[in-house]
N, C-alpha and C positions, 0 to 999 in steps of 0.2 A: 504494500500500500504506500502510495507517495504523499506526503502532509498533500494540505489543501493546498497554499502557499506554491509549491512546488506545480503541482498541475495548470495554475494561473499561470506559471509562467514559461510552463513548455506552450500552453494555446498563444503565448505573446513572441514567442523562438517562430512558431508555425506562423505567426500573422507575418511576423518579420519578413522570412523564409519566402509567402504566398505572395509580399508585394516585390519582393526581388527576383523571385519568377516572372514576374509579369513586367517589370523593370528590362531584363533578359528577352521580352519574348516569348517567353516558354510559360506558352499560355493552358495549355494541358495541366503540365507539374501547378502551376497556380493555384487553377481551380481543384486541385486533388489537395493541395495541400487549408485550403481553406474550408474543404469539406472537411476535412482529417481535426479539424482545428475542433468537433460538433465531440469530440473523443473525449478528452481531456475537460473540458465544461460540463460535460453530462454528468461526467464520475467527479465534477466538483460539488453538484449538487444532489447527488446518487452515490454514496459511497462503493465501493464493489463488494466490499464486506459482509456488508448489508445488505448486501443485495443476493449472493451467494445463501447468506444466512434464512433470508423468506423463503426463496427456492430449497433449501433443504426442509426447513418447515412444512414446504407443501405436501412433502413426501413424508410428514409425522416422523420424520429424523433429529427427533430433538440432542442427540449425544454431538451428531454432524453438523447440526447450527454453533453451538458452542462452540463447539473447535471453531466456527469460522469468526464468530464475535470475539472470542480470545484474543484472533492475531488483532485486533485493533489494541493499541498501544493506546495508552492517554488520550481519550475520546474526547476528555473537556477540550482539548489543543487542536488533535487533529479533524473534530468533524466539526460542520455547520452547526448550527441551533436546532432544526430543525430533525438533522438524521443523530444528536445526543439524544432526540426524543423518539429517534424510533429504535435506537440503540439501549436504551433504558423498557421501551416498549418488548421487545423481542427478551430481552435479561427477565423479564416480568414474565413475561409467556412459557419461558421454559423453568424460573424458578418456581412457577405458582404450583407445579406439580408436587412440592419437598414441601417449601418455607412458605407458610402465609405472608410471614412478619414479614421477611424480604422482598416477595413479591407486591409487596402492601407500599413499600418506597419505593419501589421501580415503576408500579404504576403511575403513583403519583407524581413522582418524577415526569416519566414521559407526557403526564397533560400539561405538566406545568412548562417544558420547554416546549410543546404544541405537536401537533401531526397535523400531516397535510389531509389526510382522507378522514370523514364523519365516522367511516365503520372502524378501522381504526380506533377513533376515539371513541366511540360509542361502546365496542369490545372493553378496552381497555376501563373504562367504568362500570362497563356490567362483572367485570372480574372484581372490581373494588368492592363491587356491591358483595357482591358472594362472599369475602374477605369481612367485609364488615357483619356480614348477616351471621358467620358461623360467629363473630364476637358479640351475638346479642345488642346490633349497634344500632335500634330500629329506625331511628329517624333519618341517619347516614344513609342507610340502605336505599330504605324510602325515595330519597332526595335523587341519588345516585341512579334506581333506575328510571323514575321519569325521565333523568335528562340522556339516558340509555333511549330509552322510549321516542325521544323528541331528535337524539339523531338517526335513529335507525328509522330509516326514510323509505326502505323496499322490505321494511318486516320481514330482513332473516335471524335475526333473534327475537320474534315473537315466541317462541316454546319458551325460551330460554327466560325471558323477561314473566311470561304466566308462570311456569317452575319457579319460582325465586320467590314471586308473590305470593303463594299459594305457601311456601314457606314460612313468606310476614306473617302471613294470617295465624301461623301455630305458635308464633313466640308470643 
């Protein structure tokens, strides 16, 4: 993984690079290299780690994500604001299985440095909720799945939000 810092400045070598092609004539290599430039910006705001990490996820490889969340070195430094919160997000998903407590700060962590997608956040609250409910925490719960409720916008954790409720109801 190359710091963020670092990738900025290879798409600025490539910018360099694509108008001294064009400077040259060598109008081909220009345009290749300004395409190429689309590389290094993506994965500034996409980390690859991260990205590796969801994809083993898909595949219910929780041992195989970790390993790939590992190699990220000092997340507060090397990632955005944004991929700390899905990097915290993803740490929460696979601790929740062990540790509530744990999972219980990575959650909240991740809402608090943000996620770009509602389900995403929406997930991630409905686990807080679960987290709180097994602590007798009824009002948190409570609060935590309406606003579960109000982002899940195509009702795929409707089960999962009626299962939780129907829980309140017995405490």
């Amino acid at each position: 993984m190359f710091h963020k810092t670092t990738k900025l400045v290879f798409a600025a070598v490539l910018f360099i690079l694509g108008v001294w092609q064009f400077t040259e004539s060598n109008y081909g290599n220009g345009i290749f290299l300004f395409i190429l430039i689309a590389l290094p910006i993506f994965l500034y705001f996409r980390n690859e780690y991260i990205l590796l990490a969801f994809l083993r996820l898909r595949k219910q490889d929780f041992p195989g994500a970790k390993v790939w969340l590992d190699k990220i070195k000092n997340p507060d430094t090397a990632l955005v604001r944004k991929q700390q919160g899905y990097y915290n997000y993803l740490n929460g998903l696979m601790v929740s299985q062990t540790n509530l407590i744990q999972a219980e700060k990575f959650f909240k962590k991740a809402i608090e440095l943000g996620l770009n997608m509602d389900m995403d956040l929406a997930v991630a609250k409905l686990n807080l909720a679960g987290i709180a409910l097994s602590r007798r925490r009824k009002m948190e719960a409570t609060q935590l799945l309406n606003e579960t409720k109000k982002l899940d916008k195509h009702n795929m954790l409707k089960e999962q939000i009626g299962m939780m409720k129907e829980q309140l109801k017995r405490i």
